[in-house]
C-alpha positions as CSV (number, residue, x, y, z in Angstrom):
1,X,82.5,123.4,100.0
2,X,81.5,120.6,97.7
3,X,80.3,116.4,99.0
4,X,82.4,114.7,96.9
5,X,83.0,110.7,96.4
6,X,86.0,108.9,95.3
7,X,85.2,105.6,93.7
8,X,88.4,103.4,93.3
9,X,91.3,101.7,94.8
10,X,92.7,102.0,98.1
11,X,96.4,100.1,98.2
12,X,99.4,99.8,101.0
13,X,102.7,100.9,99.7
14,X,105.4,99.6,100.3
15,X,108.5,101.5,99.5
16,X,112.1,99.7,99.1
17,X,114.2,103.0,99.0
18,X,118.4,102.2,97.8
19,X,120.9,104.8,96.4
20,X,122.6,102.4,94.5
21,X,121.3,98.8,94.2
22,X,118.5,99.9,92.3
23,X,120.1,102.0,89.9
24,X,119.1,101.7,86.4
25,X,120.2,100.2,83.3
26,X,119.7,101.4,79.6
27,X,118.6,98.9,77.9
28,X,117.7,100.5,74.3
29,X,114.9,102.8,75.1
30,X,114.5,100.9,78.4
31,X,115.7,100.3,81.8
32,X,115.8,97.5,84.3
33,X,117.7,97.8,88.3
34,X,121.1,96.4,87.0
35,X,122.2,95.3,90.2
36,X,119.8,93.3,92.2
37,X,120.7,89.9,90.6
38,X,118.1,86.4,90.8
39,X,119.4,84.0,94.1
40,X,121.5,87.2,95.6
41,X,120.4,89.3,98.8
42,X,120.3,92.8,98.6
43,X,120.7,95.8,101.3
44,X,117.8,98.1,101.5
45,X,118.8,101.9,102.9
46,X,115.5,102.4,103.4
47,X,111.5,101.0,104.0
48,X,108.5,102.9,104.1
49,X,105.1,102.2,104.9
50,X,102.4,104.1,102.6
51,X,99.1,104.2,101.9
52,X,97.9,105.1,97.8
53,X,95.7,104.2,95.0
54,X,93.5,106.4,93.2
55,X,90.2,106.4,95.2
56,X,92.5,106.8,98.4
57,X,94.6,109.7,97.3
58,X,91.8,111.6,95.9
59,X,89.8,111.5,99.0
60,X,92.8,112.7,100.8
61,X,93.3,115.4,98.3
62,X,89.5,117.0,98.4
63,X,89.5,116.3,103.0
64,X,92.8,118.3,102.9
65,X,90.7,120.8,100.8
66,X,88.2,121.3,103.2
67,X,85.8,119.1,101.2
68,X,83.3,116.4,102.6
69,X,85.2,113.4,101.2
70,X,83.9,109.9,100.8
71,X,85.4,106.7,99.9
72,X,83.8,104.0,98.0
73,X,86.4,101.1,97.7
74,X,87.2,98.0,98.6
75,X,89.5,96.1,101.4
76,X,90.0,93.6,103.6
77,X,89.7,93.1,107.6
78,X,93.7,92.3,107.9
79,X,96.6,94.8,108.1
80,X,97.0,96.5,105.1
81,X,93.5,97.3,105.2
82,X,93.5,99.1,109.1
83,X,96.4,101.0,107.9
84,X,94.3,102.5,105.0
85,X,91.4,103.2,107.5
86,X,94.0,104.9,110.1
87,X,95.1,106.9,107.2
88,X,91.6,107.9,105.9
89,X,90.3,108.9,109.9
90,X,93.6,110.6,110.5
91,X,92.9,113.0,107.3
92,X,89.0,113.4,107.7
93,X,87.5,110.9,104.8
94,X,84.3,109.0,105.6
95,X,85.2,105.9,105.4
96,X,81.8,104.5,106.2
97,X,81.0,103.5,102.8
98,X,83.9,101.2,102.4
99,X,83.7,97.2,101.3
100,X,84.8,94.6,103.1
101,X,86.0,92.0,100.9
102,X,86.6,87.9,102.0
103,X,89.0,85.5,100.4
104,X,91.3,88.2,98.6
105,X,93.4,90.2,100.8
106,X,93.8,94.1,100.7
107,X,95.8,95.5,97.6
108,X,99.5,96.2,97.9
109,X,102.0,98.1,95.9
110,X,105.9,97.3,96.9
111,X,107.7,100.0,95.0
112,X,111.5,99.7,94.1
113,X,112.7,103.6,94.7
114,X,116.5,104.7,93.2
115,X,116.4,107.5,95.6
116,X,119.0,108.8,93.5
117,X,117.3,109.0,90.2
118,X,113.8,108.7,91.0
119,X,113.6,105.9,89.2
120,X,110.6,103.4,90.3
121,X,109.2,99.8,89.5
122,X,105.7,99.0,90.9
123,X,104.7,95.4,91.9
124,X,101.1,95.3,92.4
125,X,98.8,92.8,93.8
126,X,95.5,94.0,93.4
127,X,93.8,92.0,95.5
128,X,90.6,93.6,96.9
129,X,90.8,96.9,94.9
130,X,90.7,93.8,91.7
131,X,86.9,94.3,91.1
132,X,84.3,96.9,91.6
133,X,81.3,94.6,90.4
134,X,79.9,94.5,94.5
135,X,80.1,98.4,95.2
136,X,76.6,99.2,94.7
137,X,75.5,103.1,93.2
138,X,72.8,103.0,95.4
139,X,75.2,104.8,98.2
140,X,75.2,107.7,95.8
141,X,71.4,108.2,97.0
142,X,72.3,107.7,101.2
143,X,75.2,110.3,100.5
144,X,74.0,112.8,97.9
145,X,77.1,114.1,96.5
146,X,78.0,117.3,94.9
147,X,80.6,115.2,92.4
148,X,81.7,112.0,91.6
149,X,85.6,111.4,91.1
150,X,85.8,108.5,89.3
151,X,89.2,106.2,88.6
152,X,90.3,103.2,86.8
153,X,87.6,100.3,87.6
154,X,90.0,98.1,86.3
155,X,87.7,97.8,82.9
156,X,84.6,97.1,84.7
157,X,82.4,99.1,82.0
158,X,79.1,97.6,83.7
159,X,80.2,99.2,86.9
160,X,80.9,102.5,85.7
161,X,77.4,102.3,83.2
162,X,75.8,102.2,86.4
163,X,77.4,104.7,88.4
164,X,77.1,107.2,85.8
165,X,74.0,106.4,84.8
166,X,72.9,107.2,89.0
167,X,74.7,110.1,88.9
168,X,73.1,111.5,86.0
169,X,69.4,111.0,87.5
170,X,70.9,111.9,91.2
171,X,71.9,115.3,89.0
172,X,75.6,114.6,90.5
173,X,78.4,115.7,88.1
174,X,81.1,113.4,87.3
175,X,84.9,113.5,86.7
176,X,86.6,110.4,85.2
177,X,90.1,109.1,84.9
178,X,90.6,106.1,83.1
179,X,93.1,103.8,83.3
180,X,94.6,101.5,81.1
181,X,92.0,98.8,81.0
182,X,88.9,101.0,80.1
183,X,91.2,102.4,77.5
184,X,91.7,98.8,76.1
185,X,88.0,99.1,74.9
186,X,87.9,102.3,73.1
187,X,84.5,102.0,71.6
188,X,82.5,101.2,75.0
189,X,84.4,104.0,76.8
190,X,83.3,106.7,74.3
191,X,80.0,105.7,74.2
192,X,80.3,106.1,78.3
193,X,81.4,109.8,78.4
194,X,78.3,111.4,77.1
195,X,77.1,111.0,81.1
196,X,80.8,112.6,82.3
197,X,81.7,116.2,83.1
198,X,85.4,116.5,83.4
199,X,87.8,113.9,81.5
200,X,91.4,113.9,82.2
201,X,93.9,111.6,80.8
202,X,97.2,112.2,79.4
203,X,98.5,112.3,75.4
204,X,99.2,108.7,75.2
205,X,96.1,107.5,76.8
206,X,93.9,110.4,74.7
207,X,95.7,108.7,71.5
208,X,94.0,105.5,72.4
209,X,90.6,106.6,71.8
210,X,90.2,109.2,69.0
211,X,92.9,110.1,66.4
212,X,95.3,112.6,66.4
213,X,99.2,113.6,67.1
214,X,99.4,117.2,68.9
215,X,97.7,117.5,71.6
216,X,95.4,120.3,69.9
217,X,94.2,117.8,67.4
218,X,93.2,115.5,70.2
219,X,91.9,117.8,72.3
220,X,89.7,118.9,69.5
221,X,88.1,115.0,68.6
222,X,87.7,114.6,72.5
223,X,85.7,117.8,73.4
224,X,83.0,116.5,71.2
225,X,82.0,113.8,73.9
226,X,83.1,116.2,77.1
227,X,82.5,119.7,78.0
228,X,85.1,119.9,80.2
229,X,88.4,118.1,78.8
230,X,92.4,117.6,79.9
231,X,95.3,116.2,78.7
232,X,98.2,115.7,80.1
233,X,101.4,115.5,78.4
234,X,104.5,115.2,81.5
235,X,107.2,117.5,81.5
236,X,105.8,119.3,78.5
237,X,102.3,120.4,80.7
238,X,98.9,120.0,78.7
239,X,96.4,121.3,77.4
240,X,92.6,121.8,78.8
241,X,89.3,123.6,77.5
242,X,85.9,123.8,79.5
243,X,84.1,124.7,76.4
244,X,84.5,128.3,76.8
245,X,88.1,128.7,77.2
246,X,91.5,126.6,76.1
247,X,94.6,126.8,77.6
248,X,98.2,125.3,77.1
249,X,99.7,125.3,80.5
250,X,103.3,124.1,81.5
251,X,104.8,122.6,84.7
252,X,104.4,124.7,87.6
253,X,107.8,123.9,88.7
254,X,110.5,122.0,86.6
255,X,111.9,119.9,89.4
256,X,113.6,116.4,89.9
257,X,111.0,114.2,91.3
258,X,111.5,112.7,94.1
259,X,108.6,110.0,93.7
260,X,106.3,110.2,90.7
261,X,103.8,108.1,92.2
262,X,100.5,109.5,92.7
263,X,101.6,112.6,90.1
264,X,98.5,111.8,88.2
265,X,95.8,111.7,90.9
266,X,97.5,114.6,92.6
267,X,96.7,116.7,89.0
268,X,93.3,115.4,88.6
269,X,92.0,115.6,92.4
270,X,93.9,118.9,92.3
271,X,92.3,120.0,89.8
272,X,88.1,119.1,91.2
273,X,89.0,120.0,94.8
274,X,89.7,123.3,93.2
275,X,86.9,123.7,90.6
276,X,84.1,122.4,93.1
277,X,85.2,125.3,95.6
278,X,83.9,127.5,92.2
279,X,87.7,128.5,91.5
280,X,88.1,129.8,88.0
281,X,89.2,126.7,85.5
282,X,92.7,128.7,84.7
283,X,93.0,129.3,88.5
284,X,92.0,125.5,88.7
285,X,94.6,124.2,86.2
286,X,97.3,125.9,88.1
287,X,96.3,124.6,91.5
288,X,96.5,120.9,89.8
289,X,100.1,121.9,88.6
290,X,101.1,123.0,91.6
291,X,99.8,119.6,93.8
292,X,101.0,117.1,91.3
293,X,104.4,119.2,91.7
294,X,104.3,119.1,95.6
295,X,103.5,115.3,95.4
296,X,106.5,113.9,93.4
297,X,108.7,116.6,95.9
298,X,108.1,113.9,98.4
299,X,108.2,110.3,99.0
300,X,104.6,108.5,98.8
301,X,101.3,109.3,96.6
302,X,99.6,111.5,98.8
303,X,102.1,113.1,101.7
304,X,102.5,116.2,99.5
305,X,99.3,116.6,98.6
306,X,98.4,120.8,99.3
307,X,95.1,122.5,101.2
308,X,94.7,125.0,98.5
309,X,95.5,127.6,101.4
310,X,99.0,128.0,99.9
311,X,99.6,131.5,98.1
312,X,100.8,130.3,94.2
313,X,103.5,131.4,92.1
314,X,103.1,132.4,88.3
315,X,103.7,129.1,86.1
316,X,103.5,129.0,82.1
317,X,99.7,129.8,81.4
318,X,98.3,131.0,78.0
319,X,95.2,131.4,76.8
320,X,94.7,130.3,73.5
C-alpha cells in the first residue's frame, strides 16, 4: 500500500432533503426550486449532517482503500470543524497535519436535495477551506509520501507552484484536479502540469485550456503536458490514456443518482487508490466508475465510497 496526501478542502454538509418543495422548475435550459417562495416558511422532510470537500473525501476514499491517508487542509476550532476530525479518526486519516485557522470559521455546504429527482443546489461558505496560502509543502518532507492528490486551491497558483515543485525534488508523484478557479487562468495552469502525473477533469473543464470538441481531439492537445490523462464526460463516460494505452470507457452503471455530490472526487480518488495499489490502468478506470457510481447511490459525498474488496461487474471498456 501507497502514503498518500490529500491537499484541499474539508467542509460540513448540510443536507435539506424535501420530496416536493424543492422540486424543480424549467426555466429555458435551466431550473430553479419553484416552490420555496422569498418571506414564506417551508417544511423540510428531512436534515442530514455530512462531512465533504475534495481533500476530505479523498482521504476517506484511499483509508477505506487500505492506504496511509493524510490530510492537509484547513479548519477551525468550533463545530463544524470537530465533526470533520470525528469523521477523519472514525475512517483512519491522519489528521495530524491539519490547520487551524482563526477569524474565519470552518467551511460549510447546505445542500437543497429533491429527493425525488436528485436535483441539488449548493450554498457554500468557504470559510477556512477559502485559502491555502498558510499550508506549508514542507510537511511533504515530515511525511514522505508515495503520491500527492491534489484539488481545487481555489486558484492559488503560488500554492500549488510550490507543492509541486516539493514533490518533484521529494520524487513524490502527483495527481491534480482542478477546479474552476485554476481553470480561469489557463495559461498559468499549463505551464504548472509539466510537474503532474495524473490529470483528471471533465470535457467542459478540458475545453477550457486547450482546443478541441470530441473528447479525442482534447485528449490528444492535453497528453502533450501529462503522461497520464482523463476526461470525464457524465453520463456519456470518458476517455483516458497513460501514454501507452487509450480507452473510452462508459458508466459502470446507468442509474438515477440519488446525490451527485462528491461523483467527481469519488472517480478521481477511485481511480489513485486503485493505481497506487499497482492495479492495471483499465482495471483502475473501472474501479473509478464503479465508486463514483456507489457514491451518487447514496446520500452524502463520501458514505458510498468502496474498499476496492468488492468483486466488479463488466462495464463498457474498449481499447482503442
Amino acid at each position: 500500500m501507497a502514503r498518500i496526501v490529500s491537499l484541499g478542502s474539508a467542509l460540513q454538509d448540510i443536507y435539506l432533503v424535501d420530496r416536493d418543495d424543492l422540486e424543480p422548475t424549467r426555466i429555458g435550459e435551466n431550473a430553479i426550486f419553484g416552490k420555496v417562495l422569498v418571506g414564506h416558511k417551508v417544511d423540510i422532510d428531512r436534515i442530514s449532517y455530512e462531512v465533504g470537500g475534495a481533500g476530505v473525501n479523498s482521504s476517506i476514499t484511499f483509508a477505506r482503500h487500505g492506504h496511509e491517508a493524510i490530510l492537509l487542509a484547513n479548519l477551525a476550532r468550533d463545530e463544524a470543524g470537530s465533526l470533520i476530525i470525528r469523521k477523519l479518526d472514525n475512517e483512519g486519516v491522519d489528521n495530524s497535519y491539519i490547520n487551524f485557522i482563526t477569524r474565519k470559521s470552518t467551511g460549510t455546504s447546505v445542500i437543497l436535495l429533491d429527493s425525488r429527482s436528485g436535483e441539488r443546489t449548493i450554498l457554500t461558505y468557504r470559510g477556512t477551506s477559502e485559502q491555502f496560502g498558510n499550508i506549508s509543502e514542507k510537511d511533504l518532507e515530515l511525511i514522505s509520501p508515495d503520491w500527492l492528490y491534489v484539488s481545487t486551491l481555489r486558484g492559488d497558483l503560488e500554492a500549488l507552484e510550490r507543492f509541486f515543485k516539493k514533490a518533484r525534488e521529494l520524487k513524490v508523484r502527483v495527481m491534480f484536479n482542478p477546479g474552476v478557479k485554476e481553470l480561469a487562468k489557463p495559461k498559468e495552469l499549463l505551464r504548472l502540469l509539466k510537474y503532474v502525473d495524473v490529470l483528471i477533469l471533465n470535457k467542459s473543464e478540458a475545453a477550457e485550456i486547450v482546443t478541441g470538441v470530441t473528447l479525442a481531439e482534447l485528449l490528444y492537445h492535453l497528453q502533450n503536458y501529462t503522461k497520464v490523462t482523463i476526461i470525464t464526460d457524465g453520463p456519456m463516460g470518458g476517455i483516458a490514456t497513460d501514454g501507452e494505452e487509450t480507452y473510452r470507457f462508459g458508466l459502470y452503471e446507468d442509474i438515477k443518482p440519488k446525490d451527485a455530490t462528491g461523483a467527481g472526487d469519488a472517480f478521481g480518488a477511485g481511480f489513485l487508490a486503485h493505481y497506487a495499489e499497482g492495479k492495471s490502468f483499465r482495471s483502475s478506470l473501472m474501479f473509478a466508475s464503479a465508486n463514483s457510481t456507489s457514491v451518487v447511490a447514496m446520500l452524502g459525498a463520501n458514505r458510498g465510497v468502496l474498499t476496492g474488496t468488492e468483486k466488479l461487474h463488466p462495464m463498457p471498456i474498449q481499447k482503442l
